[in-house]
N, CA, C and O atoms as a printed pandas DataFrame, in Angstrom:
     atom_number atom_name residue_name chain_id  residue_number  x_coord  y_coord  z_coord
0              1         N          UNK        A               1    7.981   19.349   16.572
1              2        CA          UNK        A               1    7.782   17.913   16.617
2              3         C          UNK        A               1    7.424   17.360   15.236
3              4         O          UNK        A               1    7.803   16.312   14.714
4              5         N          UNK        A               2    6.424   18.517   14.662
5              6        CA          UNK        A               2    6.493   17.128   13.423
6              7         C          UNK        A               2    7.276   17.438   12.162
7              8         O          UNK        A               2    7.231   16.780   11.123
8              9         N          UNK        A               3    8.062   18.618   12.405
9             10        CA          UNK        A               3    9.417   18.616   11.304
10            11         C          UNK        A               3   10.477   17.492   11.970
11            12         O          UNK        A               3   11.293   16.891   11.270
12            13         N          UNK        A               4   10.388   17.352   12.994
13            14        CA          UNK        A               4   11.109   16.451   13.106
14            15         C          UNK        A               4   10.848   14.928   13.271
15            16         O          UNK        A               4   11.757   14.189   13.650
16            17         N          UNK        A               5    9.266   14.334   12.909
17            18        CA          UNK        A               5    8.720   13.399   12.417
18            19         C          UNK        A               5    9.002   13.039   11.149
19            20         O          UNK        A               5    9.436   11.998   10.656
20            21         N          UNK        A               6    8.605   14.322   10.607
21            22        CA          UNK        A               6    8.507   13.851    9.333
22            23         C          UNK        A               6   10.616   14.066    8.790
23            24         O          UNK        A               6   10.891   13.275    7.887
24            25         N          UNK        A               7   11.479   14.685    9.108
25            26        CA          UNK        A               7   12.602   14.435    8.398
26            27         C          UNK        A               7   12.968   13.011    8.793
27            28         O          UNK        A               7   13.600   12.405    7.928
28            29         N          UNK        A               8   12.631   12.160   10.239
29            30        CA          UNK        A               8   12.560   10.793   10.149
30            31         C          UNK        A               8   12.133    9.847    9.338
31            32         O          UNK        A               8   12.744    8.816    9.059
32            33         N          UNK        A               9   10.719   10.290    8.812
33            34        CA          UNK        A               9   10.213    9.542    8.098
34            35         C          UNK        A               9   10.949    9.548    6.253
35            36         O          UNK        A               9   10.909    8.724    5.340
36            37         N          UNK        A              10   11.526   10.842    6.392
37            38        CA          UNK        A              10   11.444   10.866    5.069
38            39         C          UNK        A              10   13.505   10.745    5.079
39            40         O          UNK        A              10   14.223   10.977    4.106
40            41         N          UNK        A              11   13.870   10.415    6.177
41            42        CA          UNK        A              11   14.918    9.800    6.124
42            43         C          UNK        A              11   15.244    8.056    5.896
43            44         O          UNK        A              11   16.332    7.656    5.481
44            45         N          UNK        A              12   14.309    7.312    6.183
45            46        CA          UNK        A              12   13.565    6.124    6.591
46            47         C          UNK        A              12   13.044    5.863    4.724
47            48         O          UNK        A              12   13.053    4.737    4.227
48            49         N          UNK        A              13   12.661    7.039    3.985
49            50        CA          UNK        A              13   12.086    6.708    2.662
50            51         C          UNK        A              13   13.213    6.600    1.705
51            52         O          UNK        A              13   13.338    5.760    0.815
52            53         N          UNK        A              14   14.217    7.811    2.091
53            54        CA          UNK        A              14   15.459    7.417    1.285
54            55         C          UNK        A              14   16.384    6.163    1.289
55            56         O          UNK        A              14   17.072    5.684    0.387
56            57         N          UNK        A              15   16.173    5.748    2.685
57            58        CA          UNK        A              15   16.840    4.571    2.613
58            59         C          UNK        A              15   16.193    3.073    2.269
59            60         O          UNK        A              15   16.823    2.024    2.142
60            61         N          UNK        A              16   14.799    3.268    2.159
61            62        CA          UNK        A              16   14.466    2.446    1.377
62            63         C          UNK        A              16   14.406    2.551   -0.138
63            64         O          UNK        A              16   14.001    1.610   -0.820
64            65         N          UNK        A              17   14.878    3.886   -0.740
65            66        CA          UNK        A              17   14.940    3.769   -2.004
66            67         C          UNK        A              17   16.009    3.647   -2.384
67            68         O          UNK        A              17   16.285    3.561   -3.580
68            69         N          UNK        A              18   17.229    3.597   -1.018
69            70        CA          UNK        A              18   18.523    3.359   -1.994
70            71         C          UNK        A              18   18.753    1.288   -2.116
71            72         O          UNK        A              18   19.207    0.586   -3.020
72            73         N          UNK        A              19   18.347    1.043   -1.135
73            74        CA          UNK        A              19   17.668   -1.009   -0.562
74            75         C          UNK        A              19   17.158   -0.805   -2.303
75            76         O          UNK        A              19   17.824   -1.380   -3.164
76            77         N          UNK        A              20   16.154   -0.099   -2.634
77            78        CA          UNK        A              20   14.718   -0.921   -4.001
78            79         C          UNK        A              20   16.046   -0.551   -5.050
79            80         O          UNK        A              20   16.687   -1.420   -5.640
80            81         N          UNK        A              21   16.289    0.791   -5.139
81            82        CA          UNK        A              21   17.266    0.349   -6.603
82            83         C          UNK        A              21   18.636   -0.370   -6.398
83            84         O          UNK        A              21   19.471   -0.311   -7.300
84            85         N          UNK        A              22   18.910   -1.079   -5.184
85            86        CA          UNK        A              22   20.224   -2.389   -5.324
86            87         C          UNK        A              22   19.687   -3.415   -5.909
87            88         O          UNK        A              22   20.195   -4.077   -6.814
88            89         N          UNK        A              23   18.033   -3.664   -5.111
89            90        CA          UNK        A              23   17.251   -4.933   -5.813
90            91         C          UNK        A              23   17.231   -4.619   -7.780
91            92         O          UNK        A              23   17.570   -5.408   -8.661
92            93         N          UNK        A              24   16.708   -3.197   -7.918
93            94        CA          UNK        A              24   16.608   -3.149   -8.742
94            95         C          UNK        A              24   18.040   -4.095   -9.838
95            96         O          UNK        A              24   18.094   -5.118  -10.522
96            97         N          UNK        A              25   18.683   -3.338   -9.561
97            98        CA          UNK        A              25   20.217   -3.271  -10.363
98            99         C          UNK        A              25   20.195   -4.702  -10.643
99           100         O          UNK        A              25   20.085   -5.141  -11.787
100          101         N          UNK        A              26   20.309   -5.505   -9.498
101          102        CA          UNK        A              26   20.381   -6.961   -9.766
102          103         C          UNK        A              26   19.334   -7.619  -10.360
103          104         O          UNK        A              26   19.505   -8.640  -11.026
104          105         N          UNK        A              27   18.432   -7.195  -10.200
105          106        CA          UNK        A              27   17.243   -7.658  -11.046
106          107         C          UNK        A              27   17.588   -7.656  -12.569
107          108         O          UNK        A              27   17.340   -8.542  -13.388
108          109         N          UNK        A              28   18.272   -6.353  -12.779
109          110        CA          UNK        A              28   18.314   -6.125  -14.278
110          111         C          UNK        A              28   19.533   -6.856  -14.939
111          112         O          UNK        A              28   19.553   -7.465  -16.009
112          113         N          UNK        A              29   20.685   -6.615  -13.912
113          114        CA          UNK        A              29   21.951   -7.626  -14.287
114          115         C          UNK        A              29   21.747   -9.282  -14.338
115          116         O          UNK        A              29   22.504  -10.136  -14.799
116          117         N          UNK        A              30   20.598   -9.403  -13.769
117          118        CA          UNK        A              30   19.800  -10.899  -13.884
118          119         C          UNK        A              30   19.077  -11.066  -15.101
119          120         O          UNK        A              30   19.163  -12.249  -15.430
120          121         N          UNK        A              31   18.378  -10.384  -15.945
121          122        CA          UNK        A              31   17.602  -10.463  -16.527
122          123         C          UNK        A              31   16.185  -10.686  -16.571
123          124         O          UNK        A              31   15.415  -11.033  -17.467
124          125         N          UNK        A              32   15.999  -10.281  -14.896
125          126        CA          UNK        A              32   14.709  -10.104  -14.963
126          127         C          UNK        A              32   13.835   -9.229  -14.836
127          128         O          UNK        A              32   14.077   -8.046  -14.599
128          129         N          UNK        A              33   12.746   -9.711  -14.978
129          130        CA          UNK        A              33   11.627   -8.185  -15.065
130          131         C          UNK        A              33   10.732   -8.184  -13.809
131          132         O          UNK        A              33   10.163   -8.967  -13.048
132          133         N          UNK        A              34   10.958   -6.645  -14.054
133          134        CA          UNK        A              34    9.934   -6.290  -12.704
134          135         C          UNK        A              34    9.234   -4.805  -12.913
135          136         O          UNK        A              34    9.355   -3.908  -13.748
136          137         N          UNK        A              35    8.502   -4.995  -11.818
137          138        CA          UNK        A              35    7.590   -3.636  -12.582
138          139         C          UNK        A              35    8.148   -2.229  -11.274
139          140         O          UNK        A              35    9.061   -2.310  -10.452
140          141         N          UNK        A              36    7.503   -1.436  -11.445
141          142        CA          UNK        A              36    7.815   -0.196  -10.997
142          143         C          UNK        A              36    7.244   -0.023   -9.613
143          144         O          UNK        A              36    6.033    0.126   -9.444
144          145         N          UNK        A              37    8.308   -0.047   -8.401
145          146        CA          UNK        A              37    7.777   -0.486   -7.170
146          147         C          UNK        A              37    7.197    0.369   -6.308
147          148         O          UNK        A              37    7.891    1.313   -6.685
148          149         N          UNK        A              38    6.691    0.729   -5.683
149          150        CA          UNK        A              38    5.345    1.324   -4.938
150          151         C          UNK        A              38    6.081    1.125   -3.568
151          152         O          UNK        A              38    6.206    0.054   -2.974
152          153         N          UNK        A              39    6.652    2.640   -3.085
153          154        CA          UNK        A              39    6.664    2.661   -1.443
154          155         C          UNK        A              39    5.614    3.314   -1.191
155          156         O          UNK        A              39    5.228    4.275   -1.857
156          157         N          UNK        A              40    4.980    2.792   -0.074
157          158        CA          UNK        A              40    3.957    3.306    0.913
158          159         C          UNK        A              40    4.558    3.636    2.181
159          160         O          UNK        A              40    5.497    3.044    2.713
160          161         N          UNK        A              41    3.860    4.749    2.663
161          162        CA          UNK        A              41    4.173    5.891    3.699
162          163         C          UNK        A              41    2.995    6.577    4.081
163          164         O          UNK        A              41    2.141    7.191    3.440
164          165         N          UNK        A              42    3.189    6.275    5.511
165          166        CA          UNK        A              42    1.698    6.810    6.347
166          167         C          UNK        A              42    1.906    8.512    6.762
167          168         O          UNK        A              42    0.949    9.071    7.298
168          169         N          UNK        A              43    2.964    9.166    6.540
169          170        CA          UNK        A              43    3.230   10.711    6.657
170          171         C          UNK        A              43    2.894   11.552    5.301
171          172         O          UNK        A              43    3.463   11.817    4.242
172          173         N          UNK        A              44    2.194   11.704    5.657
173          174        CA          UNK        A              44    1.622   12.663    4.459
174          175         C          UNK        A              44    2.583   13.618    3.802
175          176         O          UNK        A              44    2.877   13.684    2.608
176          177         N          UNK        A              45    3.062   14.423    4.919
177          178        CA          UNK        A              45    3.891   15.114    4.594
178          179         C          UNK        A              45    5.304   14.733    3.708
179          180         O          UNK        A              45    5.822   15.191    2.690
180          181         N          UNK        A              46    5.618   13.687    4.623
181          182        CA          UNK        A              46    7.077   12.719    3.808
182          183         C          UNK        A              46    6.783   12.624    2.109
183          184         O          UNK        A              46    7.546   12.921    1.190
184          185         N          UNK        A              47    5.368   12.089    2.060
185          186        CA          UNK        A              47    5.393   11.646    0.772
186          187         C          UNK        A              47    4.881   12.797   -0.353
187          188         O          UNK        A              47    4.935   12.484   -1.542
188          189         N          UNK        A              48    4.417   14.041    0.006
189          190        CA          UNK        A              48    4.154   15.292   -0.432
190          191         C          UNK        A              48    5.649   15.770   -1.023
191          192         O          UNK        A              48    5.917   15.975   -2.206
192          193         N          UNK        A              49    6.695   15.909    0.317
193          194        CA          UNK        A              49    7.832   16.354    0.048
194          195         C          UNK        A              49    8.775   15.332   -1.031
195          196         O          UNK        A              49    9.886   15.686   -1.424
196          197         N          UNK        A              50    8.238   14.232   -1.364
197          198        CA          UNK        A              50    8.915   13.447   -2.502
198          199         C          UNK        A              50    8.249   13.946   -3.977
199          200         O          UNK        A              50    8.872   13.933   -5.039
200          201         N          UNK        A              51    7.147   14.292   -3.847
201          202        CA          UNK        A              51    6.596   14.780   -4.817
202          203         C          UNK        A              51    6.828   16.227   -5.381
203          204         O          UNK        A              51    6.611   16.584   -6.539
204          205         N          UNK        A              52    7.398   17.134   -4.161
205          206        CA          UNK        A              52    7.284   18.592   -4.439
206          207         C          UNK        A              52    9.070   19.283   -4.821
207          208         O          UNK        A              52   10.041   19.224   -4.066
208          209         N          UNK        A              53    9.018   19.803   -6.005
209          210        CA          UNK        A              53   10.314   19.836   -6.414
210          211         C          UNK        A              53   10.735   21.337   -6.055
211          212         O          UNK        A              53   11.752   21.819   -6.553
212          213         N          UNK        A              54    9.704   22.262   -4.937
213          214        CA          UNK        A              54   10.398   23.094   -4.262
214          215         C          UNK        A              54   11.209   22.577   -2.585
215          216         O          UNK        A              54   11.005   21.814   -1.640
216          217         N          UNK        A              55   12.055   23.447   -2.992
217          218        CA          UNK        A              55   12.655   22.855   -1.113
218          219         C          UNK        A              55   12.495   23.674   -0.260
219          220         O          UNK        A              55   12.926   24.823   -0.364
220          221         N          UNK        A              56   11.779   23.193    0.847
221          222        CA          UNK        A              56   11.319   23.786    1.627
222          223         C          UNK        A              56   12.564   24.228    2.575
223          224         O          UNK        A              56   13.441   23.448    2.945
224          225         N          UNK        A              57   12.491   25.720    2.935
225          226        CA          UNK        A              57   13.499   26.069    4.086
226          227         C          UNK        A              57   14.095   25.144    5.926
227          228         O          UNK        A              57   15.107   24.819    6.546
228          229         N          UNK        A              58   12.550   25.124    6.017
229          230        CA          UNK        A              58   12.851   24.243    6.704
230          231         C          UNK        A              58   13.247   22.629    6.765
231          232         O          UNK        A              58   13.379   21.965    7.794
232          233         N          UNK        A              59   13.369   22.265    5.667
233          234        CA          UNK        A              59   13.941   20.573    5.405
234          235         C          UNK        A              59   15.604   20.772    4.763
235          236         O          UNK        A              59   16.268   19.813    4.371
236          237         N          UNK        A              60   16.018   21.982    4.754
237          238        CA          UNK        A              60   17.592   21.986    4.169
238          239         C          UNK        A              60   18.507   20.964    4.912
239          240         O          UNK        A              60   19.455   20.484    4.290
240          241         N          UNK        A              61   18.227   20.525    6.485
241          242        CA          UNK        A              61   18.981   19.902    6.796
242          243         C          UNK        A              61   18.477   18.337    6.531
243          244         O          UNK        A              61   18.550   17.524    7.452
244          245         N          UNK        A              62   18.003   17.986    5.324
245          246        CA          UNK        A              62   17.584   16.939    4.480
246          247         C          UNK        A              62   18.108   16.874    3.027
247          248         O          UNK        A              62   18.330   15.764    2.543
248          249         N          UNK        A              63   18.410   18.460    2.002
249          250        CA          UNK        A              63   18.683   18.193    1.102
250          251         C          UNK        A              63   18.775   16.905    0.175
251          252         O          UNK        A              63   18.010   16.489   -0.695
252          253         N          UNK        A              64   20.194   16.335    0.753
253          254        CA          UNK        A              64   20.607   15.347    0.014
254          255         C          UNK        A              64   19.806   13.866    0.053
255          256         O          UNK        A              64   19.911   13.073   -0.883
256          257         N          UNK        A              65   19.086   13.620    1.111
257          258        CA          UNK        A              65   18.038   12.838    0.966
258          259         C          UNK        A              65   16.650   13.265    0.062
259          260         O          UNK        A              65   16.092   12.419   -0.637
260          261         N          UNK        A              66   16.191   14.569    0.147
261          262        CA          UNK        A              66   15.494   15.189   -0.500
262          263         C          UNK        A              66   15.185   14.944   -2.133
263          264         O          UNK        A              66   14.134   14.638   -2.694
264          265         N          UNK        A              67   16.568   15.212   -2.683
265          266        CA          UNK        A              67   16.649   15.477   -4.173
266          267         C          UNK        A              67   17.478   13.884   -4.779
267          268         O          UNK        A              67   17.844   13.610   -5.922
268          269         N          UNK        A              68   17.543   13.286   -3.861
269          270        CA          UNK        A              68   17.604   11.444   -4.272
270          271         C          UNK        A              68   16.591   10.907   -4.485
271          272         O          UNK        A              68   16.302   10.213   -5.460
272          273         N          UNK        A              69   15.766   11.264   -3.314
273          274        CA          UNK        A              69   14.460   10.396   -3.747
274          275         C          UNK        A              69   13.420   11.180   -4.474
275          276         O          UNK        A              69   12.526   10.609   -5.099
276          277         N          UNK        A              70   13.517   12.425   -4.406
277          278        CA          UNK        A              70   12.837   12.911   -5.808
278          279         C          UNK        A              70   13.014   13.086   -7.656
279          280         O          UNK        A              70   12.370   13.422   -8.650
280          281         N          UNK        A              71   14.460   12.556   -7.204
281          282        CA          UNK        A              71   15.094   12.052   -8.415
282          283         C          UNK        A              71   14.625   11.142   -8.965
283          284         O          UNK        A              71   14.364   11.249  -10.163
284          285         N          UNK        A              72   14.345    9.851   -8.213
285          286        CA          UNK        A              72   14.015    8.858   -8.494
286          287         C          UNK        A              72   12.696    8.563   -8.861
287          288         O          UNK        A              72   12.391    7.812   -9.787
288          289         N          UNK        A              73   11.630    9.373   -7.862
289          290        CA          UNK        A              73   10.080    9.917   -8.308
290          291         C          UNK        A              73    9.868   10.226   -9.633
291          292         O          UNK        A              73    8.951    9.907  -10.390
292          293         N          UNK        A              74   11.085   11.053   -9.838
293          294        CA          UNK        A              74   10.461   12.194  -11.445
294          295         C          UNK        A              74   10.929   11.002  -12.578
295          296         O          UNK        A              74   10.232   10.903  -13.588
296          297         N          UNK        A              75   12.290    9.959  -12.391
297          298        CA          UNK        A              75   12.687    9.438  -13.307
298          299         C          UNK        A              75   11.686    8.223  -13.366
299          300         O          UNK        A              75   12.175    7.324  -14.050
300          301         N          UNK        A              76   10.114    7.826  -12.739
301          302        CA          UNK        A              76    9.873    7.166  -12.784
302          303         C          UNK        A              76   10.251    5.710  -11.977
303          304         O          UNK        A              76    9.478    4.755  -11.907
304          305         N          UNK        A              77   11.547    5.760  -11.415
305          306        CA          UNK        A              77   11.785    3.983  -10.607
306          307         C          UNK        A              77   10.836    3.706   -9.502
307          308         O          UNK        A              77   10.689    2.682   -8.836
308          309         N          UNK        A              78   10.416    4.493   -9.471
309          310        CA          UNK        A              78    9.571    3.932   -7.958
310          311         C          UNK        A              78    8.142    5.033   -8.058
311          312         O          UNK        A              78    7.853    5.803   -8.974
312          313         N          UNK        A              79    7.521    4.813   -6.955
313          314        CA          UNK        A              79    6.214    5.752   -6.769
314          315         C          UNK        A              79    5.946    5.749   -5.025
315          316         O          UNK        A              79    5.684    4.853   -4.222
316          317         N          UNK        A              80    6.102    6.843   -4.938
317          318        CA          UNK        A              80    5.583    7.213   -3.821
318          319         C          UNK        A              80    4.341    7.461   -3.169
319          320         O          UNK        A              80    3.781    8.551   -3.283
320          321         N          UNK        A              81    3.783    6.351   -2.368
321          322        CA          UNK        A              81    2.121    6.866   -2.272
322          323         C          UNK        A              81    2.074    6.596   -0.475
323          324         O          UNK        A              81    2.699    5.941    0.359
324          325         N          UNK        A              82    0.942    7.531   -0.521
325          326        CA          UNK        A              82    0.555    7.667    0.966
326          327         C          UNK        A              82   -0.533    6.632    1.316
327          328         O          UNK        A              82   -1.450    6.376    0.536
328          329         N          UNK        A              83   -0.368    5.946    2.733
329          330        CA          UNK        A              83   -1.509    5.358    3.329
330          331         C          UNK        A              83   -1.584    5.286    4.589
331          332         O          UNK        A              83   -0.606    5.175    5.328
332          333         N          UNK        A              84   -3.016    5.354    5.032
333          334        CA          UNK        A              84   -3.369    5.738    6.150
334          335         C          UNK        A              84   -2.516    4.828    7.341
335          336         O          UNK        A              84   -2.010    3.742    7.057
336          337         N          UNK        A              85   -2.447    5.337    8.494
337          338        CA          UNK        A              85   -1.208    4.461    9.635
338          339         C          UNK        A              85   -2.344    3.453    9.829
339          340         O          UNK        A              85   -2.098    2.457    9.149
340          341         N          UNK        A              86   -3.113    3.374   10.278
341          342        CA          UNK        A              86   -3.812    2.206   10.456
342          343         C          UNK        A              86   -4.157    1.132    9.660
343          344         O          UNK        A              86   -4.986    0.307   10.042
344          345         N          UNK        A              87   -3.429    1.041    8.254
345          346        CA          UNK        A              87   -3.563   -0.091    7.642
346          347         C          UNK        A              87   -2.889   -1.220    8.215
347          348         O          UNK        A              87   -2.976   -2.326    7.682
């Protein structure tokens, strides 16, 4: 159950990071500025596995969501931080 929570959640994170860098793009083809955007995520785990540049055996059937949004972590566009579900 919660490998399969969390590859939801952290399916749910990639696709909001591919949404922040379209904003991004246009932002920049606009000329405007913006700062470095902050997803929040109440799965601990989700947002561990954006941070951790081993791959875990059991998330292979994630890969390619995996190493997108940790791409994007290491290059700096975004930041991944955890917060509690009850905010």
């Amino acid at each position: 159950m919660a490998i399969t929570s969390t590859g939801a959640e952290y399916r749910s994170l990639a696709h909001v990071t591919a949404e922040i860098l379209w904003v991004q793009t246009l932002l920049t083809k606009l000329s405007v500025p913006f700062v470095t955007p902050i997803i929040y995520c109440d799965k601990q785990s989700a947002v561990l596995l954006a941070h951790n540049p081993i791959l875990h055996a059991r998330m292979k059937h994630m890969e390619i969501d995996l190493f997108f949004v940790r791409e994007k972590v290491l290059a700096k566009q975004l930041t991944v931080q955890h917060i509690r579900g009850d905010n």
